[in-house]
N, C-alpha and C positions, 0 to 999 in steps of 0.2 A: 216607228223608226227606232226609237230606243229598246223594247225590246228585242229588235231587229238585232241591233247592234251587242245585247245583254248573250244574245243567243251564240252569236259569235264569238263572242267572249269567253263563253264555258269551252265550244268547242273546241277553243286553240287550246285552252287551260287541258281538256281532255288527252290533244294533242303532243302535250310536252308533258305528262305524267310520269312518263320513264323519266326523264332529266331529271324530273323533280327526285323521284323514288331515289334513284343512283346519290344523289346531293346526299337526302336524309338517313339512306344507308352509308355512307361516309360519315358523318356526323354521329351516328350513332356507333361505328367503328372506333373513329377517335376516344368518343368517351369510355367504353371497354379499356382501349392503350390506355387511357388516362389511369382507370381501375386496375390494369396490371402494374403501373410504373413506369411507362414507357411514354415518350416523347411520339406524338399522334404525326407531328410534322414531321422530325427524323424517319417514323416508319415508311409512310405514304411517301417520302422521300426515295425509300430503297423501293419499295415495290413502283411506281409506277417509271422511275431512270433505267433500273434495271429491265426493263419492259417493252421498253418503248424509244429508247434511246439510243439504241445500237439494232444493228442488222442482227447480231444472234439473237437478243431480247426479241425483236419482230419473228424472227423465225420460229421460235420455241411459243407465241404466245398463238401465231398461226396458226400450226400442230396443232396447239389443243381446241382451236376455234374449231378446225375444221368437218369433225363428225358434228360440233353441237350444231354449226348450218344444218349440215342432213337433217339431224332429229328432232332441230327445231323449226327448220322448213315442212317437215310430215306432218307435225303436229299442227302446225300454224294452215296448211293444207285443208285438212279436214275439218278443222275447225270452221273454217269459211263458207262450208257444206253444213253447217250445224252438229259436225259429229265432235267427238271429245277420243283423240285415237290417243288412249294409251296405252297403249302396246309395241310403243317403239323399239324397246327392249328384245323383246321377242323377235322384232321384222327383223330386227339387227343383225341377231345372233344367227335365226337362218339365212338370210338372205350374203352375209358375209363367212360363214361357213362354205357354203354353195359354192363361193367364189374360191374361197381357200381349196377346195375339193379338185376343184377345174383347174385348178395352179399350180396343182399335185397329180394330175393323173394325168393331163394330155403334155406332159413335157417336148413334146416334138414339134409343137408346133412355135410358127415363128412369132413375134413380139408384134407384130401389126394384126396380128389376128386372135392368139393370145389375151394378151392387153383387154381388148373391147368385148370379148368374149368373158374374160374376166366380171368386166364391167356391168356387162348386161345380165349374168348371171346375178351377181350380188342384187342389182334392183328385180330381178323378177323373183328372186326369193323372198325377197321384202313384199313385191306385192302377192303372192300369192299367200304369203300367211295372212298379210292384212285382210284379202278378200273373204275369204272365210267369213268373221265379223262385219264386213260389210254386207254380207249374203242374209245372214242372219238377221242385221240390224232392216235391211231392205223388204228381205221377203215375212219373214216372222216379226217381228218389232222385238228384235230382243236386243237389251241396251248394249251399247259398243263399249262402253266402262267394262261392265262384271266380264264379257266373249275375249275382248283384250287383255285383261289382267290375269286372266286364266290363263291366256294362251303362253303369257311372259314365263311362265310355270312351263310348261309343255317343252316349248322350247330352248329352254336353258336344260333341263331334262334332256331331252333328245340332244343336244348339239354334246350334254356330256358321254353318252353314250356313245356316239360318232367320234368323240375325239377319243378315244378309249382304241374303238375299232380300228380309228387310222393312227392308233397313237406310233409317234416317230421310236426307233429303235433308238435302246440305250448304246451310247457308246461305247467302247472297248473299255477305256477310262472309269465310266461311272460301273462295270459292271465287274472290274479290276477291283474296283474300291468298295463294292456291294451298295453301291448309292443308288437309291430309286431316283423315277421324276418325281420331284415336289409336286409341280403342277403338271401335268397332262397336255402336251401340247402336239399335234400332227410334225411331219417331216417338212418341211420349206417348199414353198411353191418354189417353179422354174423361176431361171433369171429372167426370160421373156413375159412372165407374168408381171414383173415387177416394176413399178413407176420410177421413175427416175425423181430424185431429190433435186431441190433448187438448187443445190452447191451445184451439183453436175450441169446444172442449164447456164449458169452463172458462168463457170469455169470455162465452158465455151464461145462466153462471148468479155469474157477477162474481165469479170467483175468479182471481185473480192467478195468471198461468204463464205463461213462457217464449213469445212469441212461434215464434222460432227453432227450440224444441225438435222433435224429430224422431217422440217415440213417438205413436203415433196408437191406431186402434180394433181395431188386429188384436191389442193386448195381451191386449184382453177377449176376443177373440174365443179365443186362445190360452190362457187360462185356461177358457175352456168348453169348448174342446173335453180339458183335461183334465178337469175335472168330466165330459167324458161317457166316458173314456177309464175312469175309476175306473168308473161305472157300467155299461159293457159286462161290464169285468171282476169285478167284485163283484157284480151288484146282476143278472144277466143268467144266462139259460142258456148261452147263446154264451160268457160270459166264464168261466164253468164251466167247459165243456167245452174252452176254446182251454187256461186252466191244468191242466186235467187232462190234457191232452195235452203240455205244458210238462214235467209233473213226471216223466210215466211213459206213452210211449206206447203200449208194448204193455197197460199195465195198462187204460190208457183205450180200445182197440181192443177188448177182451175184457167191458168194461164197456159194451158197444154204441157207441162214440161213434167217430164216423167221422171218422179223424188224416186224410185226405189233403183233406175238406172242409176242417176248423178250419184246417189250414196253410196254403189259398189265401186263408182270411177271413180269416186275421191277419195276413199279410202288405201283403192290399189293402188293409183299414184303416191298416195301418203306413204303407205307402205316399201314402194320403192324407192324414195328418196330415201328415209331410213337403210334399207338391205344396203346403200351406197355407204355407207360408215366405213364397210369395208375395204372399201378403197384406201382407206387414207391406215387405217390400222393392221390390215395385212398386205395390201400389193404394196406400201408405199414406208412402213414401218416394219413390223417382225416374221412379214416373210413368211409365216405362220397363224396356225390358230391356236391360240392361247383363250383358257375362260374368261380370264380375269380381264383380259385387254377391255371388255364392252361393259363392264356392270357399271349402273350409273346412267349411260350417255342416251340411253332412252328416255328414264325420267330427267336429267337435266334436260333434256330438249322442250318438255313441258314449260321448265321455267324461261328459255330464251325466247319461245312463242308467246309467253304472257308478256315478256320485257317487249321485245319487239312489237306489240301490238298486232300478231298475228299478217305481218306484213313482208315480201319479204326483203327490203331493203333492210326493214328494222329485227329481223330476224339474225342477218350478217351482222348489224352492228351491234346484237346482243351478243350472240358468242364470240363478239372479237375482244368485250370488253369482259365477259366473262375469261377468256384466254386470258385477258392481263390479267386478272385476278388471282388467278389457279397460278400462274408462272411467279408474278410479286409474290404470293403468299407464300411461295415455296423460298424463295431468295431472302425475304422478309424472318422466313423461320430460319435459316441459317446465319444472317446476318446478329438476327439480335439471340445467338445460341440456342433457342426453345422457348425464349419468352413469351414469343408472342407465335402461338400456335398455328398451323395449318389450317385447324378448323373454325379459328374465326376467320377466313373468308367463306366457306359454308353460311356462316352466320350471316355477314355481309349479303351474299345470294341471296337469303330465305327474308333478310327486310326486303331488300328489293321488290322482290314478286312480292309479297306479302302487299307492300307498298301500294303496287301499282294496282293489282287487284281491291283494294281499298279504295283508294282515290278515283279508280274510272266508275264505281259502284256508284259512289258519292256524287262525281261530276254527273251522271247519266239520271240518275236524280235529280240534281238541281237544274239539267235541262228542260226535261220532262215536266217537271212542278212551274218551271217558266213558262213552259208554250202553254200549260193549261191554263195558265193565270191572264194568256193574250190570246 
């Protein structure tokens, strides 16, 4: 009975590793402020009021949640299959290029049809890059790491290419003034492509919000498709079989379930939660494709799936706390003039996962060394 209960013990300690992580990345934040000069309680003061305290703070820190759900729901996906997808990056870019394309060439059409058209574009460009590597990892056993990382190459390459092809014409203005585009960006999708922002859903039912604010409707969107993320996996045969093939593939091979199908499904689903980024950075934000708008939000996704524990309730509530982070730390650097930089919340992030990757290493040990000991 006691070790009954010892076993128990670790697994809740397993269970609450982010808490922990989050705590001792705080603390060791603080001590940094302490090493620049700065009051750790003052700062943590502005960054998390300003954040979390007001309806623009929520809106602004939503915004930035919103792709890391997508790319930290792909990731946390396939991981559950036993694959390692990183190549969110890459699903990203095409899969939300795809969309921008469709937002820019069929302008005739109306916004009920548009819209989801939009939509479905974005995720089936994510999954069919992702499939690829799952093809590979299925049929040939070639690792999903080295097929994904190349591909993020590929496709940052081609999407620059594309925007080049479609790149938007220079204005009379810039071409008065002989000013090139700095960055390379396509012509604006239709208004019918385009998500309507919270201000406007607000506005129509008279609740006060943020004109300016940035988070629109790919939030909710990004919240269902974790509700349907849970549901494949729980609540589904598929989501059965892709975790039984996670946990133990030969065991699940023997148990009739076919690992080289489940590998190509969960990675093209992976894939297309990622290609959905799009949503939120071009139908719903610039209206365009811009390079710069995605670099980053594939690998952060890795670390919101390591925070979250590859789960996806704890996936939302990594990127929502990573949102506070990126939004404080920007308010944080204006507040105290440049003192206290931008990239220590990078910092901050990289204990985190560091953390939690640590600690579940450690606890999964000291469960394992228990049972065998009983």
């Amino acid at each position: 009975m006691k070790a009954a209960k010892k076993i128990d013990y670790y697994s809740f300690l397993e269970k609450i590793t982010p808490l922990i992580a989050v705590i001792f990345a705080l603390l060791v934040g603080a001590i940094v402020i302490v090493i620049i000069g700065e009051d750790p309680i003052y700062v943590y003061k502005i960054l998390f009021s300003n954040a979390i305290s007001n309806r623009d703070g929520w809106g602004n820190v939503l915004f930035r949640a919103t792709p890391l759900i997508f790319t930290g729901l792909a990731v946390a996906f396939a991981f559950r299959c036993g694959l390692f997808n990183i190549g969110g990056e890459g699903q990203v870019y095409i899969g939300a290029f795809l969309s921008t394309w469709v937002g820019f060439t069929f302008t005739s059409l109306p916004a009920f049809i548009l819209i989801p058209l939009c939509i479905l574009t974005a995720a089936a460009g994510g999954a069919l890059w992702a499939a690829v590597p799952g093809i590979l990892k299925a049929k040939k056993g070639v690792h999903e790491v080295i097929v994904t990382i190349m591909m993020n190459w590929i496709a940052a390459s081609l999407t620059f290419f594309l925007v080049l092809k479609y790149k938007a014409p220079e204005t009379e203005t810039m071409i008065a003034a002989g000013v090139k585009q700095m960055i390379p960006h396509t012509k604006e999708i239709a208004q019918a492509a385009r998500l309507p922002r919270l201000y406007d859903l607000f506005k129509s039912i008279n609740i006060d919000f943020p004109s300016y604010n940035q988070v629109n409707v790919s939030f909710f969107i990004a919240i269902g498709v974790a509700i349907l993320a849970y549901y494949i996996l729980w609540k589904t045969n598929l989501g059965y079989e892709i975790r039984a093939v996670g946990y133990n593939p030969l065991a699940a091979e023997y148990g009739g379930i076919s690992v080289a199908k489940n590998i190509v499904l969960a990675m093209v689903i992976s894939g297309a939660f990622a290609g959905l980024v799009g949503t939120n950075e071009v139908m719903g934000f610039k209206y365009r494709w811009r390079q710069e708008l995605f670099t980053g939000l594939g690998f952060n996704g890795i670390a919101v799936a390591l925070l979250g524990k590859n789960h996806p309730l704890g996936v939302v509530l990594a990127a929502i706390l990573f949102g506070i982070l990126n939004y404080g730390g920007a308010i944080v650097n204006i507040f105290t003039e440049g003192r206290i930089p931008r990239e220590l919340i990078m910092v901050l992030q990289a204990v985190i996962v560091i953390f939690v990757v640590i600690s579940d290493e450690i606890v999964k040990r000291l469960i394992v060394k228990r049972r065998k000991l009983t």
